[in-house]
MARPALO-731063 format. One record per residue (C-alpha): residue in three letters; y, z, x. Coordinates in steps of 0.25 Angstrom, whole numbers, plus 2048, in hexadecimal, padded with zeros to 3 digits. Layout:
aa,north,up,east
Ala,Y,Z,X;
...
This chain:
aa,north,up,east
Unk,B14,3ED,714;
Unk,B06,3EE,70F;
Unk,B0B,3F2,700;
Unk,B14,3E6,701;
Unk,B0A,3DC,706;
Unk,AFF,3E0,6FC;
Unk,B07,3E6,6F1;
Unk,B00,3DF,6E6;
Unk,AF2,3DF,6EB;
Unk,AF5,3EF,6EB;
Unk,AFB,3EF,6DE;
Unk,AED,3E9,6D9;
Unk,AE4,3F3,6DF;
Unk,AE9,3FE,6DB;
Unk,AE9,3F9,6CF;
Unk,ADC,3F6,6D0;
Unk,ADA,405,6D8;
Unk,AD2,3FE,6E5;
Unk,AD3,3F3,6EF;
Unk,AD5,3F0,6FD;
Unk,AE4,3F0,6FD;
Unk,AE5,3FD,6F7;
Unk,ADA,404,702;
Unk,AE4,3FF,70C;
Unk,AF1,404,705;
Unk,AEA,40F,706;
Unk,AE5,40F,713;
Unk,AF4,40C,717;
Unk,AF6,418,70E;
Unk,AF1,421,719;
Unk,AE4,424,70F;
Unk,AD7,42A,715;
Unk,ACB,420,711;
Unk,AC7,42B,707;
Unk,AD4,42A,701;
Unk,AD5,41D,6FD;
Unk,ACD,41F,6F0;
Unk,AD6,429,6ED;
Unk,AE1,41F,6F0;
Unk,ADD,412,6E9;
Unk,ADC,41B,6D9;
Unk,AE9,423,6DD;
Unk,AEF,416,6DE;
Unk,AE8,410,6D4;
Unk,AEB,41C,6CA;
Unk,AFB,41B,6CC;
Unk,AFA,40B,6CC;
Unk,B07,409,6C2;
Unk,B0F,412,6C8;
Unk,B0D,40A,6D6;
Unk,B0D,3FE,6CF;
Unk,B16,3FE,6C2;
Unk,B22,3F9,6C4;
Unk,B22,3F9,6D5;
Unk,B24,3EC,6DC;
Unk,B26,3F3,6EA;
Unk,B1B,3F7,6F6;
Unk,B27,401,6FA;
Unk,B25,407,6ED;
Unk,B18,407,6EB;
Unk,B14,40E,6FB;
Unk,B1E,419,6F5;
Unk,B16,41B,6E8;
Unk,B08,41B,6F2;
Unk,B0D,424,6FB;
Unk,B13,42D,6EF;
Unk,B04,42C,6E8;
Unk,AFE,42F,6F6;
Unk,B08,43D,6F8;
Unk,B04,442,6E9;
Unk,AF5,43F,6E9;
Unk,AEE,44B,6EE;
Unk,AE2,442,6F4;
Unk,AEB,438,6FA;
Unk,AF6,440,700;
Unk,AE9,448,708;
Unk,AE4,43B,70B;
Unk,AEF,430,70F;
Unk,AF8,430,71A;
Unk,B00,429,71A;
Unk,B09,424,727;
Unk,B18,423,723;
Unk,B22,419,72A;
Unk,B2F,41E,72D;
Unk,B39,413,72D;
Unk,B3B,415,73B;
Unk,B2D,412,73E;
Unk,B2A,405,735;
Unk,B2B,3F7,73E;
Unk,B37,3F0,73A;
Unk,B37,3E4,730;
């Protein structure tokens, strides 16, 4: 829901590589506080393939979450807490 509800303001600071709304994603992201450096220029570095032609919050969690697995000093450093769909609150 968060992607969604600030999808742009995201989309403009990692483009930007820093801001609020991007120390929360990764907050959210499960990132230890001295991670989120690491976080914000990951993001930053691999902005049009997040970006490019994605429209989609779905998509994008999917492409931070694959980013976050591959990066050696993330994937030591962000947990993050998967839902199953048994588990989420119903819409």
């Amino acid at each position: 829901a968060y992607l969604d509800n600030q999808y742009m303001i995201i989309q403009e600071q990692v483009a930007q590589g820093t801001g609020a709304q991007l120390d929360a994603l990764a907050h959210y992201s499960g990132c230890e506080k001295q991670a989120v450096p690491s976080f914000r220029k990951t993001l930053h570095a691999n902005y049009h393939a997040l970006f490019g032609s994605n429209l989609d919050a779905g998509i994008l969690r999917n492409q931070i979450l694959g980013l976050i697995e591959t990066t050696p000093s993330l994937s030591e450093s962000c947990r993050i807490e998967l839902i199953s769909e048994s588990q989420k609150a119903p819409s």
